[in-house]
C-alpha positions in Angstrom: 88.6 95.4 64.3 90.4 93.5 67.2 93.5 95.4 68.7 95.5 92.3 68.5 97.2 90.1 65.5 98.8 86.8 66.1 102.1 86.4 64.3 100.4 83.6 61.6 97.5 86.2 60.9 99.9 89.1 59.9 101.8 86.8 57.7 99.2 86.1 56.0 97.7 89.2 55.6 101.6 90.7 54.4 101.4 88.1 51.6 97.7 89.1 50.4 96.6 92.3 48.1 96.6 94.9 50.8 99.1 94.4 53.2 99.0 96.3 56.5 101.6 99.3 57.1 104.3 97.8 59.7 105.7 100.5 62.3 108.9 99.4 64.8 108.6 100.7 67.9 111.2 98.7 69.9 111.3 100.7 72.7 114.0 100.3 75.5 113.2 101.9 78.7 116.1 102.5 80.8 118.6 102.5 77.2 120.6 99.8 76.7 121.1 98.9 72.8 120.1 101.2 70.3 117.0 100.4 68.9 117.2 101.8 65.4 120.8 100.0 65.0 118.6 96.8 66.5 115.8 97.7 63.8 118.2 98.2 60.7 119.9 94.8 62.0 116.6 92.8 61.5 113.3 93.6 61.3 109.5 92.3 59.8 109.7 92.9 55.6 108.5 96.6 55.1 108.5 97.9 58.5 109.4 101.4 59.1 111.3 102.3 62.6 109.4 105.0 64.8 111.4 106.4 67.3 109.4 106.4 70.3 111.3 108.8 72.5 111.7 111.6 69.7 108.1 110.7 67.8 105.8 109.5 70.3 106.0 112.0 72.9 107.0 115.7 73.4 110.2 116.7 75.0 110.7 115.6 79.0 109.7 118.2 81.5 107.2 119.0 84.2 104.6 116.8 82.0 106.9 113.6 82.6 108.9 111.3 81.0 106.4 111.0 77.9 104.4 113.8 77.6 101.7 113.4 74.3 103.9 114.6 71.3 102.6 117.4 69.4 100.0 116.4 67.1 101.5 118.3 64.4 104.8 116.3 65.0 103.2 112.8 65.7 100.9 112.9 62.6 104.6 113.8 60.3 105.6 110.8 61.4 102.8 108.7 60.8 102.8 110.3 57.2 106.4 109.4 56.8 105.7 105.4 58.2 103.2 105.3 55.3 100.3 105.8 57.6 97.1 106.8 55.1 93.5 107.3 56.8 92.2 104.5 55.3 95.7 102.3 56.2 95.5 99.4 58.8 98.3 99.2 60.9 100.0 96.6 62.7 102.8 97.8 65.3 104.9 95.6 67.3 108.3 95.6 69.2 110.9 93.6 71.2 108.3 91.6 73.0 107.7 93.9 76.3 104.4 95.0 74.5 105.4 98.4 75.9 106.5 100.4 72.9 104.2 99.0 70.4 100.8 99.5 73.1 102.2 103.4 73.0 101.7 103.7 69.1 98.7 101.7 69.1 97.1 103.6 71.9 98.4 107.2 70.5 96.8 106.3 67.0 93.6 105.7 68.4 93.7 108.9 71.0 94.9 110.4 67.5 91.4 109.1 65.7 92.8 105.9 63.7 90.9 102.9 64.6 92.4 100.5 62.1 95.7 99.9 64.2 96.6 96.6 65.9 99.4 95.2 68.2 101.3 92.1 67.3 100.7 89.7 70.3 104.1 88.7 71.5 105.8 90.9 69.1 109.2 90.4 67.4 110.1 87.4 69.9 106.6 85.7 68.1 107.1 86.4 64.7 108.3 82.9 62.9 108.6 84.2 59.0 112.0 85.9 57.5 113.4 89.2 58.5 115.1 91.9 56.5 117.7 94.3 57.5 118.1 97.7 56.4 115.9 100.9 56.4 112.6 100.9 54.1 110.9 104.2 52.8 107.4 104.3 52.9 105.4 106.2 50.3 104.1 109.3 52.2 100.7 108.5 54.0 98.2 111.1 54.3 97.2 110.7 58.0 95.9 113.7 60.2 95.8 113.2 63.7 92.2 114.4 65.5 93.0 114.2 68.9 90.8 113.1 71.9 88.9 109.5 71.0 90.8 107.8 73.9 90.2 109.4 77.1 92.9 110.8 79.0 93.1 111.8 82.8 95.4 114.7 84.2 96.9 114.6 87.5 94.0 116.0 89.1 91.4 113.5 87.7 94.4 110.8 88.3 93.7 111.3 92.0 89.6 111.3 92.1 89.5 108.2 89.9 91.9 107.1 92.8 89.4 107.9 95.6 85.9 107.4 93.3 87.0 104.8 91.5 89.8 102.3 90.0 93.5 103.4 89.6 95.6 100.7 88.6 99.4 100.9 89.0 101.1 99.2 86.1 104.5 99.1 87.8 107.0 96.6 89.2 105.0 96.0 92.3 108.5 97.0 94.4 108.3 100.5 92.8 104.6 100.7 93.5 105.1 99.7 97.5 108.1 102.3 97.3 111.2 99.8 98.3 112.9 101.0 95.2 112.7 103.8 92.1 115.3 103.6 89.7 114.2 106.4 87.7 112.0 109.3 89.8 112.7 111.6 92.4 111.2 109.5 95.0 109.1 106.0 95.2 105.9 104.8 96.4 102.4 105.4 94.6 99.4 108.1 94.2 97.3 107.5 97.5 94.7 105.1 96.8 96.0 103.4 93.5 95.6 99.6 93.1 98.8 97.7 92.3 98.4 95.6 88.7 102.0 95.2 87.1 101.8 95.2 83.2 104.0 91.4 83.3 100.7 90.1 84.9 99.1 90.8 81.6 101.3 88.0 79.9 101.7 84.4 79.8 104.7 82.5 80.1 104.6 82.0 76.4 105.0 85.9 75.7 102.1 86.4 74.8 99.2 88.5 75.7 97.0 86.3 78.1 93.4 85.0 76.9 90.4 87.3 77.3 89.2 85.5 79.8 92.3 85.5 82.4 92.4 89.4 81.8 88.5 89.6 82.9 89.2 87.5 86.1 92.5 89.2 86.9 90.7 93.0 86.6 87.6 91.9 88.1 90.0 90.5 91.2 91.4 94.0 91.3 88.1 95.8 91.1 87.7 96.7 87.7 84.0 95.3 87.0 82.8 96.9 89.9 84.2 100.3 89.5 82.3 102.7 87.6 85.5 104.1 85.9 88.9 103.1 85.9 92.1 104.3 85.3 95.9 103.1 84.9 99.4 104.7 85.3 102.8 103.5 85.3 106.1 105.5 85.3 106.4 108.0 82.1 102.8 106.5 80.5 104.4 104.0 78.3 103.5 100.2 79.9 100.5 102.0 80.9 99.2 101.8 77.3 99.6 98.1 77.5 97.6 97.9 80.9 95.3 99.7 78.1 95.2 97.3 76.1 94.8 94.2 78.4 91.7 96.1 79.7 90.5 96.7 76.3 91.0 92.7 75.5 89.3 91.8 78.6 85.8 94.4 77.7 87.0 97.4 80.3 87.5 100.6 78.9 90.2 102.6 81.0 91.7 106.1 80.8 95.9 106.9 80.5 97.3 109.5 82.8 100.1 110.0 80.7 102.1 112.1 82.6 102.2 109.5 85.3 104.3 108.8 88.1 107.1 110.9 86.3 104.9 113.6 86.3 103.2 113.1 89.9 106.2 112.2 91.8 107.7 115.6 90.3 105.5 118.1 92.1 106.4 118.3 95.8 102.9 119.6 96.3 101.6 115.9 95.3 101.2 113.5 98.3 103.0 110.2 98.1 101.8 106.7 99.7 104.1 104.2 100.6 103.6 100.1 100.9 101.5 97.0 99.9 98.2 98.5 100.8 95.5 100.7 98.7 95.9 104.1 100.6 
């Protein structure tokens, strides 16, 4: 199964025998509007909201922003979304691509293959909307953690030196000339620079195969042995996942990230445009 569905696809595949189960996961990352009052304002027929802050990660600390939620936790949820072993899945968000790669990317790490993103998410989608909160019928889902590889901070900084770290941030945070969120800016020492809106077109939507493949391979990735991506709290990370997954590179998630790395004074910090 591809990880992505266009708009047109899912709405066919909503009006045939077996419908995927839709999950919400507009996801806003420095608040703003409240995304379940966006969610019960409009959202695809049948979708349940999952609440990525509370249900797709564990409680902020020395882990980061979004640690990995408790498996016990995350797998409730899924049961309550309607999520079944046998289910497929379609997530999708605002249109970032950020909120919706972090449930797609934490079902598969949780052992559910079946689970695709809606390219271009809510932005794409042409057919009705509903408003109002759905109830699934209770899915039997059991996470089995581990099928997507992970890195910690220590193996975050050997990919760095051995192989390919890509940095999904804003390139401005990356060089260090500004951090709106973390205790201080810059990058781990030897990351790669690769912001996450270089994955998409102009159009919103993810950009072909073939543009991913030349854009990784211009930042290394088909000559590095293993590679490896990070962003602020591990969130638009996923969707540098994802990207690399459309484009035939398997990558790793440091999923504590740079909210995690730029937490520990022990951690050294590099500054500017430059690998290093």
């Amino acid at each position: 199964m591809t990880s992505l569905i266009s708009a047109s696809a899912l709405a066919e595949e909503l009006a045939g025998a077996r419908p995927p189960v839709l999950l919400d996961v507009r996801f806003q990352p420095m608040g703003g509007e409240n995304q379940q009052q966006a969610y019960l304002a409009g959202h695809l027929p049948g979708a349940l909201f999952v609440d990525l802050d509370a249900e797709l990660a564990a409680t902020p600390g020395a882990a980061g922003r979004h640690p990995l939620p408790d498996t016990e936790l995350f797998g409730a949820a899924m049961r309550r979304a309607g999520v079944s072993a046998g289910s497929s899945v379609v997530v999708y968000d605002g249109g970032l691509g950020w909120g919706a790669a972090r449930a797609w990317w934490l079902l598969r790490w949780a052992g559910h293959t079946a689970v695709r993103v809606l390219d271009g998410g809510l932005a794409a989608w042409q057919g009705p909307l509903e408003s109002g909160a759905v109830t699934a019928e209770a899915g039997d889902f059991v996470p089995a953690p581990g099928a997507m590889p992970v890195l910690d901070a220590d193996a975050a900084a050997k990919l760095a030196r051995d192989g390919l770290l890509l940095d999904a941030r804003a390139a401005e945070r990356y060089r260090g000339e500004v951090e709106p969120i973390d205790r201080v800016g810059g990058h781990i020492p030897g990351a790669v620079s690769a912001p996450t809106a270089d994955n998409v077109g102009p159009d919103g939507l993810l950009r072909p195969a073939a543009e991913l493949t030349a854009r990784f391979a211009e930042l290394g990735a088909t000559r590095a042995e293993r590679v490896g991506t990070y962003c602020g709290s591990g969130v638009s990370a996923a969707q540098q996942v994802l990207a690399l997954e459309v484009a035939g590179i398997e990558s790793a998630l440091y999923v504590g990230s740079w909210s995690e790395w730029s937490s520990d004074t022990s951690r050294p910090v590099a500054i500017g445009a430059e690998r290093g």
